[in-house]
C-alpha beads as a LAMMPS data file, in Angstrom:
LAMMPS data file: protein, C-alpha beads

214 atoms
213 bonds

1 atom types
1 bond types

-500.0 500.0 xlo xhi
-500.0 500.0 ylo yhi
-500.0 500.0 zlo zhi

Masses

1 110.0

Atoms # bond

1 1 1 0.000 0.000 0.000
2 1 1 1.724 3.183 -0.582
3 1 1 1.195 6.420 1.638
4 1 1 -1.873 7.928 -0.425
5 1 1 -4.318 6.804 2.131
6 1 1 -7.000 9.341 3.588
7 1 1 -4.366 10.694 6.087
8 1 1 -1.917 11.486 3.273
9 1 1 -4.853 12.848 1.904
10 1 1 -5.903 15.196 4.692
11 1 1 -2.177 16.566 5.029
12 1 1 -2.363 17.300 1.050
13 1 1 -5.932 19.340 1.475
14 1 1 -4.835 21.247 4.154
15 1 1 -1.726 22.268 2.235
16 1 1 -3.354 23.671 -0.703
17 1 1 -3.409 27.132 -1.099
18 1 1 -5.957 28.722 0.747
19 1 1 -7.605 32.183 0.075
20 1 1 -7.009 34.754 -2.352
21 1 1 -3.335 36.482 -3.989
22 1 1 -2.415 38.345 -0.960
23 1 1 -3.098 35.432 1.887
24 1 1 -0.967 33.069 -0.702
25 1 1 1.858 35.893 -0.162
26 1 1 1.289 36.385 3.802
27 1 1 2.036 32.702 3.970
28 1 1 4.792 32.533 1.489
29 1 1 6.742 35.056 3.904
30 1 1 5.340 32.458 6.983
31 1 1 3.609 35.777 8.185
32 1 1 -0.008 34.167 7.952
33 1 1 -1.312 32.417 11.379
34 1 1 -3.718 30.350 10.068
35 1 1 -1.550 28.814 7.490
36 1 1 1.103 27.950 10.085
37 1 1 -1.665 26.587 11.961
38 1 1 -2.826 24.320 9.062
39 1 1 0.841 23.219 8.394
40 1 1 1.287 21.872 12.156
41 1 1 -1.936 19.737 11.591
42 1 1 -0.907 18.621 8.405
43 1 1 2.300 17.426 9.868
44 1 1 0.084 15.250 12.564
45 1 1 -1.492 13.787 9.362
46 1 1 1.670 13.037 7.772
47 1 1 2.212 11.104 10.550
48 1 1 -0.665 9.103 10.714
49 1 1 -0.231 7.969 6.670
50 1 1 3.392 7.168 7.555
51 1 1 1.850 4.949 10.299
52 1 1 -0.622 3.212 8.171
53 1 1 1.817 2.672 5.481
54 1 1 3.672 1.023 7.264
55 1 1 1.119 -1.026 9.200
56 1 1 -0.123 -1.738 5.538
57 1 1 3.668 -3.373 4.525
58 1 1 3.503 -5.255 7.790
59 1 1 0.717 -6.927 6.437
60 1 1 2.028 -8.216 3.116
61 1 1 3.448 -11.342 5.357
62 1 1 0.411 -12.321 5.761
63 1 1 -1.486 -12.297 2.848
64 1 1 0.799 -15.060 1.404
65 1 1 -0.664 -17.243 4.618
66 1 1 -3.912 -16.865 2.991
67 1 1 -5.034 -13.204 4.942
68 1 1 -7.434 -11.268 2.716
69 1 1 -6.046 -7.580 3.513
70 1 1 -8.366 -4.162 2.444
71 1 1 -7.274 -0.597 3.276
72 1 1 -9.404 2.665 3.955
73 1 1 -12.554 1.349 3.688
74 1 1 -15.830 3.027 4.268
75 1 1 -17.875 2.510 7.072
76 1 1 -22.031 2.313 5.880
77 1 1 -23.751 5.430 6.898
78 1 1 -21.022 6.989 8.672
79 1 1 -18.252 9.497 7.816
80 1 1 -15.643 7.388 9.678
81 1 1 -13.233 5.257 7.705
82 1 1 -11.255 1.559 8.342
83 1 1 -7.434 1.802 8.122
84 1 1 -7.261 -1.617 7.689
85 1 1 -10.151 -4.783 7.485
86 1 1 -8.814 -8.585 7.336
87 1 1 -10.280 -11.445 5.715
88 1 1 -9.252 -14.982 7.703
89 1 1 -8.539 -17.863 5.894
90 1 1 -10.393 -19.812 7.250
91 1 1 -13.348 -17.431 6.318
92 1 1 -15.139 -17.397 9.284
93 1 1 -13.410 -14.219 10.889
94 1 1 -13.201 -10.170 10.648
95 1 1 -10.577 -8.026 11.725
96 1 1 -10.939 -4.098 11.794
97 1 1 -7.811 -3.172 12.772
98 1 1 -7.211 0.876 13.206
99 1 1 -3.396 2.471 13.329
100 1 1 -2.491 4.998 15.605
101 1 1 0.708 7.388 15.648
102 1 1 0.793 8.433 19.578
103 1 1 4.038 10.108 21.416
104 1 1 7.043 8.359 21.428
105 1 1 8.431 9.295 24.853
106 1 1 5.036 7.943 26.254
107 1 1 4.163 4.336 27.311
108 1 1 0.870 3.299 26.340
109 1 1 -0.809 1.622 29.369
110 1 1 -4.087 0.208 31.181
111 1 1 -4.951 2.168 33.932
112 1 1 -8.232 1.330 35.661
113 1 1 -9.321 -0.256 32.812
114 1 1 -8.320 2.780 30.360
115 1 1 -5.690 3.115 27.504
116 1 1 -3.548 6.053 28.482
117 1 1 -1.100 7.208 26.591
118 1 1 1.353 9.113 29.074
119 1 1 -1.096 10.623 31.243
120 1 1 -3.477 11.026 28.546
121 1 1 -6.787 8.819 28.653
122 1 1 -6.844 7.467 24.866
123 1 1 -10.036 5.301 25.547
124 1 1 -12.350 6.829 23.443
125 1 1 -10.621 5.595 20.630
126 1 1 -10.572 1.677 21.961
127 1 1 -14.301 2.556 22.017
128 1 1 -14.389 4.003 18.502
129 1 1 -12.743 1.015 17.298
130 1 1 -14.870 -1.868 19.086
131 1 1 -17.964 0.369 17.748
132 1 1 -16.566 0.250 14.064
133 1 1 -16.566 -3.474 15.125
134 1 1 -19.737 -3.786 15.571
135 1 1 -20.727 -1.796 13.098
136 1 1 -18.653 -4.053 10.453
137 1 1 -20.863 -7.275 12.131
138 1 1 -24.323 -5.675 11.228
139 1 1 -23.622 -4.549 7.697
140 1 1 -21.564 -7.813 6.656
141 1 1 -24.476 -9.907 8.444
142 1 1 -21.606 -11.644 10.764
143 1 1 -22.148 -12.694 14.725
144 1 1 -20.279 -9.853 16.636
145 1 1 -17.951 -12.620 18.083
146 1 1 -16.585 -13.242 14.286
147 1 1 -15.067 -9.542 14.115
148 1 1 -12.614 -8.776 16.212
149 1 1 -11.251 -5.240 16.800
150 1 1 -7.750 -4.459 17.381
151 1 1 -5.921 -1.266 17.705
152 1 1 -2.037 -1.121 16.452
153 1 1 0.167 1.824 18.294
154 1 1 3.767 3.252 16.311
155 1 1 5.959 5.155 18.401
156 1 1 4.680 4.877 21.736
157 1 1 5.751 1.860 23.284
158 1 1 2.996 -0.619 24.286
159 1 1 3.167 -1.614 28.371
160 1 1 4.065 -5.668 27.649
161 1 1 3.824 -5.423 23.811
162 1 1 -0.159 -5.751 23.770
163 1 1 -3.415 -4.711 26.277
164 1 1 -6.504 -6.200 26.693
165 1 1 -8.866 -3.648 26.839
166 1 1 -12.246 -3.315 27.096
167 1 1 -15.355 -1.051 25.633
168 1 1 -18.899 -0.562 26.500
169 1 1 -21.053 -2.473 24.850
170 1 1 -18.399 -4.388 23.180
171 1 1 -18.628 -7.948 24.453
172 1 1 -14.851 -9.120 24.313
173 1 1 -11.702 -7.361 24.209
174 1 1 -9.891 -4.780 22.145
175 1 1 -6.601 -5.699 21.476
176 1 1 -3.721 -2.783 21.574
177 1 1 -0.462 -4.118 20.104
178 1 1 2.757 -2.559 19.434
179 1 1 3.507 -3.572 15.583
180 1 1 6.123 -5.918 16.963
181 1 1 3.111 -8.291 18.418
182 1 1 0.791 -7.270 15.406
183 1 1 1.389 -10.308 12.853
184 1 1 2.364 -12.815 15.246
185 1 1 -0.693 -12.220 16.923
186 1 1 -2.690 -13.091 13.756
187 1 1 -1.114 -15.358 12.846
188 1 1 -1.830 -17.101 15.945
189 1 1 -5.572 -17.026 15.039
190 1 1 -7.675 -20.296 14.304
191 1 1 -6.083 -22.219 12.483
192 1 1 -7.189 -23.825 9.144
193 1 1 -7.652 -22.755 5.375
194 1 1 -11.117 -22.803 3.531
195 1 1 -10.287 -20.236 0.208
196 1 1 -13.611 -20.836 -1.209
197 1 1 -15.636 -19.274 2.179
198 1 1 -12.332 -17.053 2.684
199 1 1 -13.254 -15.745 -0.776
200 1 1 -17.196 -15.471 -0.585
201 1 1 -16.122 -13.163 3.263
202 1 1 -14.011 -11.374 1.101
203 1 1 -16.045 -10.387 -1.451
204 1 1 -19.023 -9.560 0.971
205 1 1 -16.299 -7.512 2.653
206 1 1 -15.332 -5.651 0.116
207 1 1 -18.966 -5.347 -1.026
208 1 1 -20.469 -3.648 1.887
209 1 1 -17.142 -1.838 3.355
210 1 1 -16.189 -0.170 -0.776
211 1 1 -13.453 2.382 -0.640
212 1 1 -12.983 5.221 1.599
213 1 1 -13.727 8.744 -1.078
214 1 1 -12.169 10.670 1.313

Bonds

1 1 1 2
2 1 2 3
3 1 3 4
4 1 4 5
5 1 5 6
6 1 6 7
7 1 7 8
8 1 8 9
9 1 9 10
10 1 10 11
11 1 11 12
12 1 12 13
13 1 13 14
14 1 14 15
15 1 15 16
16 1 16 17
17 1 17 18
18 1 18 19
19 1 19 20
20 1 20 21
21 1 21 22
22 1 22 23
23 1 23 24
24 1 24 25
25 1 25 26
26 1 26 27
27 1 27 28
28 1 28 29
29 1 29 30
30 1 30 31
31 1 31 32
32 1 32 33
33 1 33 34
34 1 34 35
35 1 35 36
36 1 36 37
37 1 37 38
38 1 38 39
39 1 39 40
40 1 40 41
41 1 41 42
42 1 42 43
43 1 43 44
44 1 44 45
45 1 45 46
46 1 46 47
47 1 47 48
48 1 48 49
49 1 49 50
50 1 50 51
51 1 51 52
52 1 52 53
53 1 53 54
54 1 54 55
55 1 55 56
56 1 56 57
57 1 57 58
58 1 58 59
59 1 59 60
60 1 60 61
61 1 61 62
62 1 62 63
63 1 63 64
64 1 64 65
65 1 65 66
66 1 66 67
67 1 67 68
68 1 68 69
69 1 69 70
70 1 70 71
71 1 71 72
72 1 72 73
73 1 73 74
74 1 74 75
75 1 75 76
76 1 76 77
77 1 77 78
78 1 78 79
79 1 79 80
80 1 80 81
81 1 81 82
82 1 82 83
83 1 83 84
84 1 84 85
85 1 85 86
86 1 86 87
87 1 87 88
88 1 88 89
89 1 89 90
90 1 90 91
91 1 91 92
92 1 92 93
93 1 93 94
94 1 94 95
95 1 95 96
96 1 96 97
97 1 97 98
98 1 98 99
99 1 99 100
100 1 100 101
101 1 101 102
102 1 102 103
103 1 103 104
104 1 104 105
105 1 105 106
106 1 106 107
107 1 107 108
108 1 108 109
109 1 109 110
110 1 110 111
111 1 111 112
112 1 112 113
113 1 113 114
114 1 114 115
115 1 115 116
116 1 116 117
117 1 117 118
118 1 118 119
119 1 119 120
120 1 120 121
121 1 121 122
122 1 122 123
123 1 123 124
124 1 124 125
125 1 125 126
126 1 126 127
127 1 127 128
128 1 128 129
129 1 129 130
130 1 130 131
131 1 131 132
132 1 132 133
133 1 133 134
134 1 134 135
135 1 135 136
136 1 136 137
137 1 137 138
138 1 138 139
139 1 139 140
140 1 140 141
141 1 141 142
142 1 142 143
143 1 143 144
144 1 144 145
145 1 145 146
146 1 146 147
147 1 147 148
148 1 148 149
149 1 149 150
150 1 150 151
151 1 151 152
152 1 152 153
153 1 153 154
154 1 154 155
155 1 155 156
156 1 156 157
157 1 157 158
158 1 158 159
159 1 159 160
160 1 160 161
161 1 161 162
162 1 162 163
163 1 163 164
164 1 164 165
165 1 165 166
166 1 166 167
167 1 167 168
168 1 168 169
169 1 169 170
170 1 170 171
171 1 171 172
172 1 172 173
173 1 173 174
174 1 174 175
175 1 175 176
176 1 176 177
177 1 177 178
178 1 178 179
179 1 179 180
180 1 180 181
181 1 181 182
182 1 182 183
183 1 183 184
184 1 184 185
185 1 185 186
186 1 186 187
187 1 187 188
188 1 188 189
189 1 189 190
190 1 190 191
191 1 191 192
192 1 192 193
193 1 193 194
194 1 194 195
195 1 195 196
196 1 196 197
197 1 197 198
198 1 198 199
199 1 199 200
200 1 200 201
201 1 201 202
202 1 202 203
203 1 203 204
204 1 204 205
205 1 205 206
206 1 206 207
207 1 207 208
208 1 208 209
209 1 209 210
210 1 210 211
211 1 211 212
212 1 212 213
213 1 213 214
């Protein structure tokens, strides 16, 4: 996957020239606040597609074990979209897997039962995910226990590689991995082959989840 994903594609819209000859000057000689202000959030973006892209060439190891792998996908009837959705091979299983970019002098930990970054409670986003989860369940017509949400976290280090966290309404956990733990932990999932149901998920996948338009 290369780095055009919708982050990359945020950082490139807020980068466009804004406004009319003399607010393209104003920011040519840096003297324009809102364009400085645009840059620093474009640079947060940048981050986040370097993140994805290279959760996305993680995953190339296993598609050759028989891992259906989709990127940016769009969630039905929401604005929100999928870094990443897995296919099993065995064909009986759903991963919605998001990629975060979080500080790297911070350790991401559980504390009474929340994802902190730091000191920073980063739990709504667990939630966010195991809701995407569920969401994935309804529309491909799928038991909630057959998707599984899990949360990958660059440069912050993980507390113990991976959490087990948990979300209201989510019945199960929400795995946060650092990307070290990421494909061994899949690959550690059921085991088993079946390419003619792994293709029919697929395709159902990929039916119901289409491309992200940014």
């Amino acid at each position: 996957m290369s780095a055009n994903n919708s982050a990359a594609r945020e950082a490139a819209r807020l980068r466009a020239p804004q406004g009319g000859l003399w607010r393209r000057v104003l920011a040519w000689l840096g003297l324009d606040v809102g364009a400085r202000r645009r840059e620093a959030v474009a640079a947060r973006w940048d981050l986040g597609a370097a993140a994805e892209a290279r959760t996305a060439d993680m995953l190339t190891a296993i598609e050759a074990a028989g891992w259906v792998v989709l990127h940016d996908r769009a969630l039905p009837r929401s604005r929100a979209n999928l870094d990443h959705v897995l296919v099993s091979p065995c064909g009986t299983a759903v991963v919605v897997l998001d990629t975060k970019r979080w500080h790297a002098q911070r350790q991401t930990v559980l504390l009474r039962g929340r994802v902190h970054c730091g000191r920073e409670d980063r739990h709504r986003q667990i939630e966010a995910v195991a809701r995407y989860a569920a969401r994935v369940a309804e529309a491909v017509g799928l038991p909630a226990g057959s998707v599984w949400p899990l949360l990958v976290v660059h440069g912050s280090p993980v507390a113990g590689g991976r959490l087990e966290a948990r979300a209201p309404g989510w019945d199960g956990p929400v795995w946060v991995l650092d990307p070290q733990h990421l494909v061994p932990t899949l690959a550690a999932a059921p085991a088993g082959r079946d390419p003619r149901r792994a293709g029919v998920l697929a395709a159902r996948v990929a039916e119901v989840l289409p491309p992200y338009p940014g």
